[in-house]
C-alpha positions as CSV (number, residue, x, y, z in Angstrom):
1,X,2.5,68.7,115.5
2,X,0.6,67.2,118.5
3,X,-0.8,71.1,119.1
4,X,-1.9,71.2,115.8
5,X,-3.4,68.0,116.3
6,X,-5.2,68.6,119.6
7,X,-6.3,72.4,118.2
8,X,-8.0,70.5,115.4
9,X,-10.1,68.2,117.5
10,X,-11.2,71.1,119.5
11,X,-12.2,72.5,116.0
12,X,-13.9,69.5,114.8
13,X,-15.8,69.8,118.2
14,X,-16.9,73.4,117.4
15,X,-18.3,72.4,114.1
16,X,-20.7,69.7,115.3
17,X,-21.8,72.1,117.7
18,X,-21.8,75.0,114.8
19,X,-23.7,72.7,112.7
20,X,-26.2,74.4,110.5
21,X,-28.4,74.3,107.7
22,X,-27.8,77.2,105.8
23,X,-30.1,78.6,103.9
24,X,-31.4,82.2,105.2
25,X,-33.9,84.4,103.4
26,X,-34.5,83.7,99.4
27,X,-31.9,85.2,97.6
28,X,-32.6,87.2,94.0
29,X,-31.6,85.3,91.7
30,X,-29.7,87.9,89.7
31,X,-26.9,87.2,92.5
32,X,-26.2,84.1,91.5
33,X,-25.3,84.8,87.7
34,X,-22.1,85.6,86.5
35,X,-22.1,89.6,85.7
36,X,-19.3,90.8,82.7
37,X,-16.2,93.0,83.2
38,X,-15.4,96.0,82.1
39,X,-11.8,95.2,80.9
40,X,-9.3,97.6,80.8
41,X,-8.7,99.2,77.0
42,X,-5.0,98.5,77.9
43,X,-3.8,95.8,79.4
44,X,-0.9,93.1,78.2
45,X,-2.0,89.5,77.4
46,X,-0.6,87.7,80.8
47,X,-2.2,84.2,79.7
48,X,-1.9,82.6,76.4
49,X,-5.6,81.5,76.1
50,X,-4.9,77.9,74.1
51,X,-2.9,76.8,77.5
52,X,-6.1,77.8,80.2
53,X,-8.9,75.5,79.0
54,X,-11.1,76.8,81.7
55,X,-14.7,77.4,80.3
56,X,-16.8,80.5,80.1
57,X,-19.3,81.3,82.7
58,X,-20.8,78.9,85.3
59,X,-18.7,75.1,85.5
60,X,-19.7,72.8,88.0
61,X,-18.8,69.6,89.8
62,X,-14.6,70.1,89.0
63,X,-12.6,68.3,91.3
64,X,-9.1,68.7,92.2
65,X,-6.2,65.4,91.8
66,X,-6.7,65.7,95.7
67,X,-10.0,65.0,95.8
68,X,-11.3,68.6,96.8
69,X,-14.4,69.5,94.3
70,X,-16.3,73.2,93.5
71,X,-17.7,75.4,91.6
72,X,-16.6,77.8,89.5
73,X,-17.9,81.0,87.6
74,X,-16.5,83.2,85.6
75,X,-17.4,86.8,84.1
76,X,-19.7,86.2,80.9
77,X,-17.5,88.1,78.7
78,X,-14.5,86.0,80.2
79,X,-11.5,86.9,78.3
80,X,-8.6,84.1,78.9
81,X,-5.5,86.2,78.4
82,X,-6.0,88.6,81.3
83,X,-5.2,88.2,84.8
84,X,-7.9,87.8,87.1
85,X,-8.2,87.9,90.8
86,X,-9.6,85.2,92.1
87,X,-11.8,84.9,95.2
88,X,-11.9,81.4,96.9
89,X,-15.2,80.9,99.4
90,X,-15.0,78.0,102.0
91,X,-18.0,76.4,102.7
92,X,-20.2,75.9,106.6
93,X,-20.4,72.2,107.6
94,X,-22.3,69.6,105.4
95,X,-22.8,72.6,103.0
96,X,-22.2,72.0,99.6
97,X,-20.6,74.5,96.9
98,X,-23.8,75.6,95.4
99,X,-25.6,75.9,99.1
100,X,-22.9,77.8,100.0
101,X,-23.2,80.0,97.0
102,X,-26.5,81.2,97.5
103,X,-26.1,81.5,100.7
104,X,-23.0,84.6,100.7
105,X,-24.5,85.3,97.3
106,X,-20.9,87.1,95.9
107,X,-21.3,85.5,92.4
108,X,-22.8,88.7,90.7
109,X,-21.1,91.1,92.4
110,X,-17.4,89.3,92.0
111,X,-17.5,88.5,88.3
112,X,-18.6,92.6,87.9
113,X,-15.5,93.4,89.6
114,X,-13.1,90.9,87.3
115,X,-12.8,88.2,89.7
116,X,-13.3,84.6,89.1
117,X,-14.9,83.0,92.2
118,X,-15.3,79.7,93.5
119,X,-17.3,77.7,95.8
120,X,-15.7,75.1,97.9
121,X,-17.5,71.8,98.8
122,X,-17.6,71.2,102.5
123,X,-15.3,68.5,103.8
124,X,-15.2,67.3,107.3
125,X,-12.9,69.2,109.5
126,X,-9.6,67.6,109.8
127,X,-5.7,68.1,108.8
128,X,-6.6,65.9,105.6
129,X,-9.5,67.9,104.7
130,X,-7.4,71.2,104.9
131,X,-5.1,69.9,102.8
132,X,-7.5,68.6,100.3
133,X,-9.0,72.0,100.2
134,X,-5.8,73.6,99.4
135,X,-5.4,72.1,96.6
136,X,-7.9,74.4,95.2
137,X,-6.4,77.6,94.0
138,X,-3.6,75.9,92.2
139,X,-6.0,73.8,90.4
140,X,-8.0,76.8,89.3
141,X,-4.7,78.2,87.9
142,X,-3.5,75.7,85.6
143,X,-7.3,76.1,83.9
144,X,-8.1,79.6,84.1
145,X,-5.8,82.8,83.9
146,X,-5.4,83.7,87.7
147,X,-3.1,87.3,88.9
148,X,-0.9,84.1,91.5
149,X,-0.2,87.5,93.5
150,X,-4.3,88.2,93.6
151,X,-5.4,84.9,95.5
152,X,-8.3,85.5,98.3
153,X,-10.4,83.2,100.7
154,X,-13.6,83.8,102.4
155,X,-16.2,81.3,104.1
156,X,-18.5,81.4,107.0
157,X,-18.7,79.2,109.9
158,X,-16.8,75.8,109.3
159,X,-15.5,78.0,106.0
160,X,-14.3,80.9,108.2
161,X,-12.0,78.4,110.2
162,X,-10.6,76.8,107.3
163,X,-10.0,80.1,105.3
164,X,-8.2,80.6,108.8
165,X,-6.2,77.4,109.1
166,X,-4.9,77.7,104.8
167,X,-3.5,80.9,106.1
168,X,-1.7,79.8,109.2
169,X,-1.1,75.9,108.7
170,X,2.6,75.7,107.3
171,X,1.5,72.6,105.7
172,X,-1.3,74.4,103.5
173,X,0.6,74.3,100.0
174,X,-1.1,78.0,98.7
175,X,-1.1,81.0,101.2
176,X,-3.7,83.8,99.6
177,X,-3.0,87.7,98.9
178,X,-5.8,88.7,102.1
179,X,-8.5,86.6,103.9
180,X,-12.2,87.8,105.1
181,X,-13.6,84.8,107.5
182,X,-16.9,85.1,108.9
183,X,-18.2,83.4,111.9
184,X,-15.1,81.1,112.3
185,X,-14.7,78.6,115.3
186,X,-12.2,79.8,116.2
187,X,-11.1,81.8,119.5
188,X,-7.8,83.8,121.1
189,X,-6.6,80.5,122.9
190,X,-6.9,78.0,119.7
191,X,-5.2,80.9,117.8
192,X,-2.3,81.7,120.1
193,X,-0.8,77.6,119.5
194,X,-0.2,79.2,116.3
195,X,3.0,81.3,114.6
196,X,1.8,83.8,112.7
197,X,1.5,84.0,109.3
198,X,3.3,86.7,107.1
199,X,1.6,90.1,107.6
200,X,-1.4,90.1,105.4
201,X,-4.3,92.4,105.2
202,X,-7.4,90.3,107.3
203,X,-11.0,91.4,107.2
204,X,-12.8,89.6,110.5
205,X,-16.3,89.4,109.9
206,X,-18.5,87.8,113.2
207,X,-22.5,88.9,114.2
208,X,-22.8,89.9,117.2
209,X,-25.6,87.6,118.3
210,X,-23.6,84.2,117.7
211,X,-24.3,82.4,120.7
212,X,-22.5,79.5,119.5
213,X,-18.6,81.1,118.8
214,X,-19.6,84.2,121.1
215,X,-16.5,86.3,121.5
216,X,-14.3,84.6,119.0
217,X,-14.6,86.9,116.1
218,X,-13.3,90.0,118.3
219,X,-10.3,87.4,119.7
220,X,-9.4,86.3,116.0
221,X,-9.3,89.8,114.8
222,X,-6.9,90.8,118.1
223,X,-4.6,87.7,117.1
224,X,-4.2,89.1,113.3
225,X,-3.8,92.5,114.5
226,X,-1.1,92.0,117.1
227,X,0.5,89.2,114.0
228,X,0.3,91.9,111.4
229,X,2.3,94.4,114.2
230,X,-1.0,96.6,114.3
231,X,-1.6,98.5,117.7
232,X,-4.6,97.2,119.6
233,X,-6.2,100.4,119.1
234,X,-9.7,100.4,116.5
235,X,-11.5,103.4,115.2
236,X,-14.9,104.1,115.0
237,X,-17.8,101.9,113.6
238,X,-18.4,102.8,110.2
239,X,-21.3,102.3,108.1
240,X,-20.3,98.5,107.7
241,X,-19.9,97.6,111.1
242,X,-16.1,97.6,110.3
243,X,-13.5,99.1,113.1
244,X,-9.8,99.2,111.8
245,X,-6.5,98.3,113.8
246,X,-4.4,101.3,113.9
247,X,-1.1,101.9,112.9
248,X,-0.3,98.5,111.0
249,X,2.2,98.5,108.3
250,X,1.6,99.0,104.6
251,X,-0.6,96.0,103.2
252,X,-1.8,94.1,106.0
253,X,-4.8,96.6,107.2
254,X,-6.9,94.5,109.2
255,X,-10.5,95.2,110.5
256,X,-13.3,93.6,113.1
257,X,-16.6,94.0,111.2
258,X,-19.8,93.1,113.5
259,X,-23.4,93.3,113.2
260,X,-27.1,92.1,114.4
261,X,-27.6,88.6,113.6
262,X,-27.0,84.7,114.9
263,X,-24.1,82.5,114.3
264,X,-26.3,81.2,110.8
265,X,-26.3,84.8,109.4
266,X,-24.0,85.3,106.5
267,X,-22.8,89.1,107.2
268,X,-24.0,90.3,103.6
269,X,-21.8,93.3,103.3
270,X,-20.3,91.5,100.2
271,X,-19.8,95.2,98.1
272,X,-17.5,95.9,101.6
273,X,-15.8,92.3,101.1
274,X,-15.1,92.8,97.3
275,X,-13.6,96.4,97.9
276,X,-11.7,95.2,101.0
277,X,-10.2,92.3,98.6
278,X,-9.4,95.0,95.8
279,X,-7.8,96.6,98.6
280,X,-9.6,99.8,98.5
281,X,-11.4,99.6,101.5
C-alpha cells in the first residue's frame, strides 16, 4: 500500500506538470456523431431489451452511484438485445467528457464498428479518483447491453495513466478485455512497483516529441511486454508507427506505436485503435 501510495503522488506530480488544454486542430464534425451498425443477419438476442433502459444515440451528463460522470453514444440504429463492445476513453487533466471527445474524435468511427463508447470526466489524480472511475463500465452494463468479455479503455495523458492504473491496481473493481493508453505519465521505474496484470493484449501509443513524459511510452510498452511474457524483440515500423513484441502468447499481442508530435497531440490513428480493439490488428 504505501508504494502504491508514494507511486501515486509522483503521478499526481506528472499531471500538474502534463497539464494541458486540449483542444488541437478543429475536428469535422461528422466525427463526433454516432454512425449505425451493420448488424449481423444472425445473431441470438444476448439482452432482453425491457431490462437495458439505456437510450439511443448521444446521452449526456450520467453519473455513476460513485460519483464518476460521462458521456455516452451509441450507434443510431442501436438495437438493445445484442452484445456490444464497449470502448471506455479516460480523459487529460481538467478535461471534461465532451473536450475529451473531440479531442480523440472515436465517436464515428466506434459506433460504425458496433461499439458503444464513452467519455470519462476528468477527476483529479488520486487512489479515490481511480476508484470512482472504475465504477464506469459496470454502470454502463446494467443500462446498455455490453459483450462483459468485450470491455476496453483508452485515454491520453492524465487518461493514459489511469486506463493504466484500472488495469494494474488490484483495487480497480472492472479489469477490461485490452487497453491502448496514449501519452501516459507513466515511466519503467513507477511501473516496476507494480505486479503485473493478467496477460492482456496492450496497444502503447506515445509521440515522439513529448518533452514532458519523454521516454515513458517506450518504458511502459517494455513493462507490458516482458508482463505479457513477450520477448523484447519489435519488428519493423509499419504504416502506423506501430512495432510489435515478438513471440507473446496467444491474446496478449502488445505494440509501441510512435509518431511526430508534442505531449498535447492525440495520436489520431483511431481506424488502427478500433481494429487493434477488435483484435484484428
Amino acid at each position: 500500500m504505501v508504494k502504491i501510495i508514494l507511486s501515486f503522488v509522483a503521478l499526481f506530480i506528472f499531471a500538474i506538470i502534463g497539464f494541458f488544454v486540449f483542444l488541437g486542430p478543429p475536428i469535422d464534425p461528422a466525427l463526433l456523431k454516432p454512425a449505425q451498425f451493420k448488424y449481423p443477419l444472425t445473431s441470438h438476442a444476448s439482452c432482453i431489451a425491457s431490462e437495458k433502459l439505456g437510450a439511443t444515440g448521444l446521452t449526456n451528463d450520467i453519473e455513476t452511484e460513485a460519483d464518476a460522470g460521462y458521456n455516452l453514444r451509441t450507434p443510431v440504429n442501436y438495437n438493445a438485445t445484442f452484445a456490444h463492445p464497449l470502448i471506455v476513453v479516460y480523459a487529460p487533466a481538467g478535461t471534461s467528457s465532451s473536450k475529451s471527445e473531440r479531442h480523440v474524435h472515436l465517436t464515428q468511427q466506434a459506433t460504425e464498428a458496433g461499439f458503444v463508447i464513452a467519455y470519462a470526466n476528468n477527476l483529479r489524480m488520486s487512489l479515490k479518483a481511480i476508484k470512482k472511475l472504475s465504477s464506469i463500465p459496470t454502470d454502463i452494463q446494467k443500462k446498455w447491453c455490453i459483450d462483459s468479455s468485450r470491455i476496453y479503455y483508452t485515454g491520453h495523458s492524465d487518461g493514459g495513466t489511469i486506463t493504466n492504473a484500472l488495469t494494474f491496481l488490484p483495487s480497480s473493481t472492472f479489469k477490461p478485455t485490452a487497453i491502448a493508453p496514449s501519452a501516459a505519465g507513466m515511466d519503467g521505474e513507477s511501473l516496476k512497483q507494480y505486479d503485473c496484470p493478467t496477460p492482456l493484449p496492450v496497444m502503447v501509443f506515445h509521440n515522439a516529441n513529448d518533452s514532458h513524459f519523454e521516454g515513458f511510452g517506450r518504458q511502459a510498452a517494455d513493462w507490458w511486454a516482458a508482463c505479457n511474457q513477450c520477448s523484447n524483440i519489435l519488428s519493423q515500423v509499419d504504416e502506423n508507427g506501430c512495432r510489435a513484441y515478438q513471440t507473446c502468447p496467444e491474446k496478449s499481442a502488445t505494440f509501441y506505436c510512435e509518431a511526430p508530435g508534442s505531449h498535447s497531440t492525440w495520436p489520431n490513428k483511431n481506424p488502427a485503435l478500433i481494429e487493434f480493439f477488435n483484435g484484428n490488428y
